[in-house]
Backbone bond lengths (Angstrom), bond angles and torsions (degrees), N, CA, C in turn:
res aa  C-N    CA-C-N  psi(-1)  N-CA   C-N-CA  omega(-1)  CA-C   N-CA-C  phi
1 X - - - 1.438 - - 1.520 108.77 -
2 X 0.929 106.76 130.95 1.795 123.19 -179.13 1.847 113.62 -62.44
3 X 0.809 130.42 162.73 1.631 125.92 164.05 1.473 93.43 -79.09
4 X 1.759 95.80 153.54 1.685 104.76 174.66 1.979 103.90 -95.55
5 X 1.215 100.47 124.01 1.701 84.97 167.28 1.576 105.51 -123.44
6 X 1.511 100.92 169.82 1.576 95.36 -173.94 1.212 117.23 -94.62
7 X 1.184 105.32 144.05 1.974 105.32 168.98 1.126 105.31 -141.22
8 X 1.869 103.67 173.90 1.735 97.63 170.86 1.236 113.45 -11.79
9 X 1.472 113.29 -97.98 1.241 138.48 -134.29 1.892 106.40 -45.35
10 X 1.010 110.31 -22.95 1.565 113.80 160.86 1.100 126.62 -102.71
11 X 1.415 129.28 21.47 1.616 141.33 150.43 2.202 100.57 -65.31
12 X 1.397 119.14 124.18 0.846 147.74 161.56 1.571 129.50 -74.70
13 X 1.533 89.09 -33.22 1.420 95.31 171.19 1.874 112.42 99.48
14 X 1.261 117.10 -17.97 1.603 148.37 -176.63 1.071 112.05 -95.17
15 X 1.249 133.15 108.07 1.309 121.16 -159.82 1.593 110.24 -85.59
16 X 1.073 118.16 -24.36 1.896 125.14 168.90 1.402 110.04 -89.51
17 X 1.134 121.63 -10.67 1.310 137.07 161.22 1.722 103.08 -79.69
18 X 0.928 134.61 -72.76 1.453 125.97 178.26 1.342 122.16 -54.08
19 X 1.613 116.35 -24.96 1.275 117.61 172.03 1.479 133.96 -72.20
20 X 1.581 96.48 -30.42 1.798 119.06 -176.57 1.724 91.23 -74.16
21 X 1.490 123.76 -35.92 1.621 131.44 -161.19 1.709 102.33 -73.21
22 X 1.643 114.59 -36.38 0.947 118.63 167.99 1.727 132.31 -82.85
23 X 1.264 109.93 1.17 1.194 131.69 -178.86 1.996 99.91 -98.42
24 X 1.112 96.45 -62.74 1.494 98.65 178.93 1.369 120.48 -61.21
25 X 1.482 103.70 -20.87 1.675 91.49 171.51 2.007 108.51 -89.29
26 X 1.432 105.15 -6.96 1.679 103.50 176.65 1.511 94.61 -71.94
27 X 1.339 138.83 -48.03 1.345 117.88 170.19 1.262 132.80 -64.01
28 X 0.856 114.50 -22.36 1.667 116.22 157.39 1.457 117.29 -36.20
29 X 1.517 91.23 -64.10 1.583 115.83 -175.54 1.692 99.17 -60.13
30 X 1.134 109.93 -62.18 1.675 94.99 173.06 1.158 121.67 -54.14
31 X 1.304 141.23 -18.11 1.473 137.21 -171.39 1.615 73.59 -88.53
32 X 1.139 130.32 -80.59 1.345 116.18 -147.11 1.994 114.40 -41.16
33 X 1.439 114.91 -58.19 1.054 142.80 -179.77 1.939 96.40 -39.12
34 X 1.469 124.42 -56.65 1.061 127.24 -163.60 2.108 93.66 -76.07
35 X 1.060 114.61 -28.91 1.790 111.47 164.01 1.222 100.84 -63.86
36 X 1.447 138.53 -62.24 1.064 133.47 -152.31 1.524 114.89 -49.55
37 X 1.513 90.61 -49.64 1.507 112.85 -164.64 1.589 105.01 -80.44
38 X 1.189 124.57 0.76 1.306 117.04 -164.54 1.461 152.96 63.54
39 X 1.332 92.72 32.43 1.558 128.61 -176.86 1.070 121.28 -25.36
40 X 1.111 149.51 154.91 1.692 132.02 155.20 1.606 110.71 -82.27
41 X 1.351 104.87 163.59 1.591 112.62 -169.07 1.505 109.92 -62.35
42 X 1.473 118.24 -30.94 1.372 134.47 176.11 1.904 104.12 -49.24
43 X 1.216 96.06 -58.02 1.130 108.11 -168.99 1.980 114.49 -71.82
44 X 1.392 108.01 -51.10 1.425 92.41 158.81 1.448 129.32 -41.62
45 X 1.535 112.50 -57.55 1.442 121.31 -174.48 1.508 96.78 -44.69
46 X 1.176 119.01 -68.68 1.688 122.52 -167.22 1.650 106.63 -26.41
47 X 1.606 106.02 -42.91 1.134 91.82 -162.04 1.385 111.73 -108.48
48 X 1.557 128.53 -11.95 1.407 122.08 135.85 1.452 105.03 -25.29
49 X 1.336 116.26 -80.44 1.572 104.59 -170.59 1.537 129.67 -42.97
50 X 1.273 114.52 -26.27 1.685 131.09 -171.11 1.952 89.57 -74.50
51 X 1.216 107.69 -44.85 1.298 119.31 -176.88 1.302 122.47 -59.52
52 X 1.742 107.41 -51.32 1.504 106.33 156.34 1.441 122.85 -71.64
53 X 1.220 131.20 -20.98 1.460 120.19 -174.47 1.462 105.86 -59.91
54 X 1.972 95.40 -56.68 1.272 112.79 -168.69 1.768 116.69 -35.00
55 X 1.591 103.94 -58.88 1.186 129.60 -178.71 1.781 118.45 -52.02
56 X 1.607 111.28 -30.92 0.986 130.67 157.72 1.862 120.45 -36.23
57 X 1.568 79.70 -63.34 1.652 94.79 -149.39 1.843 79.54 -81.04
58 X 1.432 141.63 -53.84 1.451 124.14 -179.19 1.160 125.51 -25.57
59 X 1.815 94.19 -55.04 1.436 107.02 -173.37 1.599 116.20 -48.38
60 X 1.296 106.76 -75.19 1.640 123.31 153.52 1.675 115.14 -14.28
61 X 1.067 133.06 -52.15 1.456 148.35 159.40 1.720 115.18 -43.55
62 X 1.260 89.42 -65.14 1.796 97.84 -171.90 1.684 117.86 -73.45
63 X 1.928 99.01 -20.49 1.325 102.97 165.66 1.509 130.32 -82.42
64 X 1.027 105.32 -28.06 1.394 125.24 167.96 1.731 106.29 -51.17
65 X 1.235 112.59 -70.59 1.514 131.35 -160.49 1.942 96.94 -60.64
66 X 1.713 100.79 -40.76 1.852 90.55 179.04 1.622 98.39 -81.79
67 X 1.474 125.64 -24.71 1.547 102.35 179.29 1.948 115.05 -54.56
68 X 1.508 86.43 -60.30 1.655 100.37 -174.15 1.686 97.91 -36.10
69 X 1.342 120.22 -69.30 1.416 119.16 -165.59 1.697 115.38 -76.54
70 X 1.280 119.25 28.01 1.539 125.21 -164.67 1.662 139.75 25.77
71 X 1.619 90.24 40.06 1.201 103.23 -146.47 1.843 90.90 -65.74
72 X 1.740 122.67 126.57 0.958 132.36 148.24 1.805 136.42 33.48
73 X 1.657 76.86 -87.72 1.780 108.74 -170.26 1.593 106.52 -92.63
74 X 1.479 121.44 -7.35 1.296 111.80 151.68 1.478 135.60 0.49
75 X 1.391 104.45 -72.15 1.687 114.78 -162.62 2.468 98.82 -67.03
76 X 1.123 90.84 -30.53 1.689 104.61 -166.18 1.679 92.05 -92.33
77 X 1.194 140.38 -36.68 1.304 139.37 127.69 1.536 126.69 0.43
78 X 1.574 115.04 -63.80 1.293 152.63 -168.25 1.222 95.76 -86.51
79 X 1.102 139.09 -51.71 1.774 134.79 -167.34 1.453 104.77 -81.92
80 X 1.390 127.35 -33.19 1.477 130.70 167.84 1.362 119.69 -54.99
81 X 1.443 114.80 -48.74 1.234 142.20 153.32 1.042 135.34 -20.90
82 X 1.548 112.26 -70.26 1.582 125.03 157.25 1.433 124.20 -68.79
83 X 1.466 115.08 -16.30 1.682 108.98 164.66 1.706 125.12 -83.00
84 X 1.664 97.88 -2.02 1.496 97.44 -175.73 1.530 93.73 -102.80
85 X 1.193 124.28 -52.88 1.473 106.59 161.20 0.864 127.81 -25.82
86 X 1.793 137.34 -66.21 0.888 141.82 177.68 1.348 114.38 -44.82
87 X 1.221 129.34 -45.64 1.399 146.34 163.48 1.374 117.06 -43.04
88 X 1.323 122.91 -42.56 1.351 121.84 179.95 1.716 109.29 -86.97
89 X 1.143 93.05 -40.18 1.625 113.15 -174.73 1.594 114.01 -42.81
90 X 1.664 103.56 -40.85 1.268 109.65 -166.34 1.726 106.80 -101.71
91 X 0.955 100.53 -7.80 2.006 93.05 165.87 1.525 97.43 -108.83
92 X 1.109 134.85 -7.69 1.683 126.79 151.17 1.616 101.62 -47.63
93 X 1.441 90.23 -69.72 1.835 97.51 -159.51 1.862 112.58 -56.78
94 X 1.570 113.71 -17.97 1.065 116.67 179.33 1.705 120.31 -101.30
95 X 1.335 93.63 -8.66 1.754 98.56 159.93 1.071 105.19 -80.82
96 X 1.303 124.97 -80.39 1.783 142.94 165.94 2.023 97.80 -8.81
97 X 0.783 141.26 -66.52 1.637 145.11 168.76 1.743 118.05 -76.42
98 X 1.305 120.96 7.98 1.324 131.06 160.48 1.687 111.19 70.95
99 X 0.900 109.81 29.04 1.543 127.26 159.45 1.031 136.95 -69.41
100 X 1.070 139.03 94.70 1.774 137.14 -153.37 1.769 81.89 -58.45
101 X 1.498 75.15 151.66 2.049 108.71 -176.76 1.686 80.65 -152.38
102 X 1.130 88.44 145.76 1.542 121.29 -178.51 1.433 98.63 -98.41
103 X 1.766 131.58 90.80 1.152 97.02 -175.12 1.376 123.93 -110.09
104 X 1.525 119.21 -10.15 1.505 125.59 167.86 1.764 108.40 -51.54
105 X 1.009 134.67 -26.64 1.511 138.69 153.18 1.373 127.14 -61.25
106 X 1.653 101.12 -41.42 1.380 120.46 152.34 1.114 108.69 -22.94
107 X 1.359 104.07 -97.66 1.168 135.79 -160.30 1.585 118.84 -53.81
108 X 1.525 120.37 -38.72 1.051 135.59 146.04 1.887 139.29 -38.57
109 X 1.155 94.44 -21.33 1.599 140.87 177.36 1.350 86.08 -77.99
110 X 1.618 112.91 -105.86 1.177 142.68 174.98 1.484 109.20 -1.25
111 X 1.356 110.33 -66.27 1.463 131.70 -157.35 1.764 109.92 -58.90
112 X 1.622 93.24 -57.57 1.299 115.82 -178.92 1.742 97.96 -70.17
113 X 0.801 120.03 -67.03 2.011 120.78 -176.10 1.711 102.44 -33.42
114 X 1.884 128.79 -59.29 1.416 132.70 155.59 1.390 108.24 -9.11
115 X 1.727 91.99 -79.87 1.611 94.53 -156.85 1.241 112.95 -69.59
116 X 1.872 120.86 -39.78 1.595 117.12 -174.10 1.735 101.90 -64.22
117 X 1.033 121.49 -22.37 1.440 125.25 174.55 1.436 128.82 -73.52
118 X 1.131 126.46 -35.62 1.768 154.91 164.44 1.779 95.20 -72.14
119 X 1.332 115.75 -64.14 1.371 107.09 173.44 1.640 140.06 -51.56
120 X 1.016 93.31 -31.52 1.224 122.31 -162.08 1.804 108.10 -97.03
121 X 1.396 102.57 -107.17 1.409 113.89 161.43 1.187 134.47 -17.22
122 X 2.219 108.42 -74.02 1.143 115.79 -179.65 1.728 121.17 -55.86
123 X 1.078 102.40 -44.66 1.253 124.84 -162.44 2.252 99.64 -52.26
124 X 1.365 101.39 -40.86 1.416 103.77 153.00 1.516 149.41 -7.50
125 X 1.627 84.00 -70.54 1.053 95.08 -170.02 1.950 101.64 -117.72
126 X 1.104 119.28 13.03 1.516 121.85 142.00 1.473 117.94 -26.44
127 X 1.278 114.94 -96.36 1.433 129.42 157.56 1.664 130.95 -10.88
128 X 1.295 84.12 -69.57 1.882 107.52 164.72 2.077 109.40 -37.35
129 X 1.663 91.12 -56.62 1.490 91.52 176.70 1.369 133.75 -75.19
130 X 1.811 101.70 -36.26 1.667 101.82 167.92 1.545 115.51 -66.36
131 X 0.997 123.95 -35.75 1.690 117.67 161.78 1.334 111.98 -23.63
132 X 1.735 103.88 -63.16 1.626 106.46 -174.23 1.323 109.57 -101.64
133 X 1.188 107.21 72.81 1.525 115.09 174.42 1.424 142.59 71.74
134 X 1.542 95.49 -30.46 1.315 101.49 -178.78 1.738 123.46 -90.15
135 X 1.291 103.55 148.25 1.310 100.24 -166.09 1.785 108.53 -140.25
C-alpha cells in the first residue's frame, strides 16, 4: 500500500472537513508504516482503534454539518458510512481478540474506500455547504 498524500481532488471545500480528511489519512499512513516496520500486534490494534475512534467522531461531524444544512444525499451519505465502520470495526474487534485479519488488504480496502469516498461523495456536498455559509 502506497502512502496517502493530499491533493486537490480531496479538498471538500470545508475547512474542518479537509483537515479531519487529512488527519485520517496520517493514520492510515501510520497503520501502514507500523506493518511496514513490523510493529507488534499491540501496537497495530492501538492504532486500528485511533483509526476507528477517529473515523467515528468525523463521521459524526460531517453528518451533523449535512443534517443542519439539509444537504440532499445525506441518507446515501449515512449508508457509506456505516459500511466503513463496520469495516474497520470488525478487524479492530478481530485483532483486539487475536484473530488473524488480513491487514495489507485491509488496509488496501481502507485506503481506496477514503479516497473513492472523499472523492467522490464528500466532494458533493462541499458546494452544498458553502452556499449555506459554511466554509
Amino acid at each position: 500500500m502506497t502512502l496517502l498524500t493530499w491533493s486537490h481532488a480531496c479538498t471538500v471545500g470545508v475547512l474542518a472537513m479537509d483537515d479531519q480528511h487529512g488527519i485520517l489519512m496520517d493514520t492510515l499512513n501510520d497503520l501502514r508504516l507500523a506493518l511496514v516496520r513490523g510493529s507488534g500486534h499491540d501496537h497495530v490494534s492501538e492504532l486500528m482503534e485511533r483509526l476507528l475512534d477517529y473515523t467515528r467522531m468525523h463521521i459524526a461531524s460531517e453528518e451533523q454539518l449535512m443534517e443542519r444544512s439539509g444537504f440532499p444525499g445525506l441518507n446515501e451519505h449515512r449508508a457509506a458510512h456505516r459500511e466503513l465502520i463496520k469495516m474497520i470495526h470488525s478487524a479492530s474487534y478481530h485483532l483486539q481478540h487475536g484473530e488473524g485479519v488480513r491487514l495489507r488488504p485491509l488496509l488496501n480496502g481502507l485506503r481506496n474506500g477514503y479516497l473513492n469516498h472523499i472523492e467522490s461523495m464528500d466532494r458533493q456536498y462541499g458546494p452544498w455547504l458553502n452556499a449555506r455559509g459554511v466554509s
